[in-house]
N, C-alpha and C positions, 0 to 999 in steps of 0.2 A: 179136973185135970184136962177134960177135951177144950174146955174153954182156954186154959193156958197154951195148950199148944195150939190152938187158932190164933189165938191173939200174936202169938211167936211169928207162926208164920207170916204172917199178914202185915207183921212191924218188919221182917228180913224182906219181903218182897216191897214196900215199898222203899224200903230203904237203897232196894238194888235199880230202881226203877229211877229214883232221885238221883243217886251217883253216873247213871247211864245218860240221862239227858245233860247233867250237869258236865259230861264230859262232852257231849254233842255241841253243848252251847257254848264251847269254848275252846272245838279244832280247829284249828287252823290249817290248813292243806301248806305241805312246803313251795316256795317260790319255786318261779320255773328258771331252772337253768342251774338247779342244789341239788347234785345228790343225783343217782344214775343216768338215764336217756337224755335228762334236760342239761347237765355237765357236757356232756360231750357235746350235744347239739351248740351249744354256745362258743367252743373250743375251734369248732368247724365252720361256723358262720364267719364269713368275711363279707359279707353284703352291707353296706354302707359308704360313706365319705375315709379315704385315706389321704390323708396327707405325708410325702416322703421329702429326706434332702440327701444328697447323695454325693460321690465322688469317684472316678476312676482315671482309663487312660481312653486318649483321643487318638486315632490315628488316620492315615489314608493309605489308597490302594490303587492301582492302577501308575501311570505317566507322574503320578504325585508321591509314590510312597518315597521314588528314589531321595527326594530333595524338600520332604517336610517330616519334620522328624517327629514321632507321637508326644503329646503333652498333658499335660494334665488336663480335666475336666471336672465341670459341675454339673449337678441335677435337681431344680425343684419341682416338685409332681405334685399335680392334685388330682385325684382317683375317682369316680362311684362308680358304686356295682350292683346293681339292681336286684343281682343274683349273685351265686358263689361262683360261677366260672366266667363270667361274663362283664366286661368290667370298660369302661371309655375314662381315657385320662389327659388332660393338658400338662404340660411338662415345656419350661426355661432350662437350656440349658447353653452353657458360656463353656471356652476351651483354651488356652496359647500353645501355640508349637511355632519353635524353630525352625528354618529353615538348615538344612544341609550345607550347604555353600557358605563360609564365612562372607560377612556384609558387616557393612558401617553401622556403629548404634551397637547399643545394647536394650535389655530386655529382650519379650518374646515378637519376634517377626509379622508375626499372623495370631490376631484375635478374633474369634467368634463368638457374636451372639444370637441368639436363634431359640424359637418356638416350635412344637411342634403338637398334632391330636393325634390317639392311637386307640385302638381298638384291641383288646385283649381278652383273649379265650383261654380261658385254663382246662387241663388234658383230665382232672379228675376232683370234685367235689372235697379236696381231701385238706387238714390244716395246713400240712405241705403240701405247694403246691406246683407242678408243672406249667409252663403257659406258653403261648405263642403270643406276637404283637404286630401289628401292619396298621400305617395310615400315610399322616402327609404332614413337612413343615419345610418352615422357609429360614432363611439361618443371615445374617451382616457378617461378612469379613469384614475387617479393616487391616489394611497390608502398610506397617510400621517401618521394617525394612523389608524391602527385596524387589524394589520398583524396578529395579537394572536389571535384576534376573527374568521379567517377563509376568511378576505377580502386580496386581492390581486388585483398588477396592472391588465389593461385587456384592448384589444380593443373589441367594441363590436357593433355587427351592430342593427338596427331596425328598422320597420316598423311604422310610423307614419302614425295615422289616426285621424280628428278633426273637429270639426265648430265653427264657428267665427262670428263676425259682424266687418263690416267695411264702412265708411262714409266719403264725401269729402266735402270739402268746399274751392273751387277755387284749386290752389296746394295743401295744406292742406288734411293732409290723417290718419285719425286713425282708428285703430283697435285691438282688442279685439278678444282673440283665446282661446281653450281652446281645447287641445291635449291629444292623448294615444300613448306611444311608445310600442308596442311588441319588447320584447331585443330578440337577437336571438344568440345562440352559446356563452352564459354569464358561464364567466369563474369569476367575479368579487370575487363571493364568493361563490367557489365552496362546500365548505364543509357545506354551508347552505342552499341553492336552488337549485334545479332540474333544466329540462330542460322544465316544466312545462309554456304554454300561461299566466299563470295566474299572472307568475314576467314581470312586466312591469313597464314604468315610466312615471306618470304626467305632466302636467303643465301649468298654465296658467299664461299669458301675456297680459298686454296691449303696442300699438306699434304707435308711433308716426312720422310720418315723411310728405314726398311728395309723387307727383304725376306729371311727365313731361312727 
């Protein structure tokens, strides 16, 4: 009888020892980014390459708002972010607006295109996200009609300053900006603006793209 119940035990334990490693040699640890801390952390991460295209309205302010009237705009951006609030982006962006004053011709008056670099800090590590924006670009008019009014070709550089809100959902990346250019050394329409801070130019966008 003791020998049966030795032998019992001795067959139950290794049989629990066999299933025990057998289950060792064959976990697998979940991926990171499945399932609690590693979910969100991925949710919250915007650190990489964004790419955005965007569209809104273009306007001016100062000696210029009386007699250019806001037009539509475009925006294509390229992003990286080293980090989650921190972020340097290149960005084309093209604009028409009419002028005020009826003139000869049709289409839009005044075309822009233009470059700019920016610098972007965001207010909190979070998927949505708060941000401010400051750097420097340089923009082509081309004046279509309104030569009689005192408007002429021009390259002209400025100073963008702005804040936004932007939001991710997996790649999936929108944003919403709303900007002030200081023009600087505007020759566009010299016989009607100074050299006055006060002429400057608008604009607000909503921007659609990725995030890799």
């Amino acid at each position: 009888m003791r020998a049966t119940i030795l032998t019992g035990a001795m067959l139950a334990l290794l049989y629990g020892g066999g299933a025990v490693a057998h289950e060792d040699l064959f976990y697998e640890p979940p991926e990171e980014g499945v399932g609690g801390a590693g979910l969100e952390e991925s949710k919250n991460d915007m650190r990489g390459l964004t790419l955005l295209v965007g569209a809104g309205v273009e306007g001016y302010t100062g000696a210029l708002a009386p007699n250019v009237n806001p037009g539509a705009t475009v925006a294509v951006t390229a992003a990286i972010k080293p980090t989650r609030t921190l972020g340097l982006e290149f960005s084309y962006g093209g604009a028409v607006n009419n002028l005020s004053a009826d003139v000869p011709g049709s289409g839009p008056d005044i075309v822009r295109n233009g470059g700019q670099a920016a610098i972007t800090v965001g207010l909190a590590p979070t998927s949505v996200q708060p941000y401010v924006l400051g750097g420097a670009g340089v923009s082509r008019y081309n004046v279509r009609n309104g030569q009689e009014l005192g408007y002429q070709d021009d390259v002209v550089a400025n100073i963008p300053v702005g804040v936004g809100l932007r939001t991710h959902l997996g790649s999936f990346t929108a944003d919403a900006r709303a900007s002030y250019n200081v023009l600087l050394g505007n020759q566009l329409a010299p016989g009607v603006i100074d050299e006055r801070l006060g002429n400057g130019r608008y604009m607000g966008t909503l921007n659609l793209g990725g995030t890799f």
